[in-house]
Residue, then its C-alpha position, 0 to 999 in steps of 0.5 A: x912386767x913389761x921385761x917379761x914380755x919382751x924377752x921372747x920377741x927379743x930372742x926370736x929377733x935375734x935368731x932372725x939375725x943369727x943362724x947360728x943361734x936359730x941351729x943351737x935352739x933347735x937343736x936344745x928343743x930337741x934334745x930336751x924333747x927326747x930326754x923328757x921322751x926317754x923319761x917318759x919311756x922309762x916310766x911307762x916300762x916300771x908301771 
């Protein structure tokens, strides 16, 4: 249980460390946003 909550602690002190890392996760959010937008277009054109 305890692993479970460390992961997201361990992951935002890494991206404090790396820049790299911060870009490519803010990136990933994005393109999952707009996919799900898409989907979420695309459905409301079928209705």
């Amino acid at each position: 249980m305890l692993s479970l909550l460390e992961s997201p602690f361990a992951l935002l002190d890494s991206m404090r460390r790396s820049k790299t890392l911060t870009i490519m996760i803010i990136i990933l959010v994005i393109l999952f946003g707009s996919f799900f937008l898409f989907l979420y277009y695309m459905a409301g054109k079928q209705a």
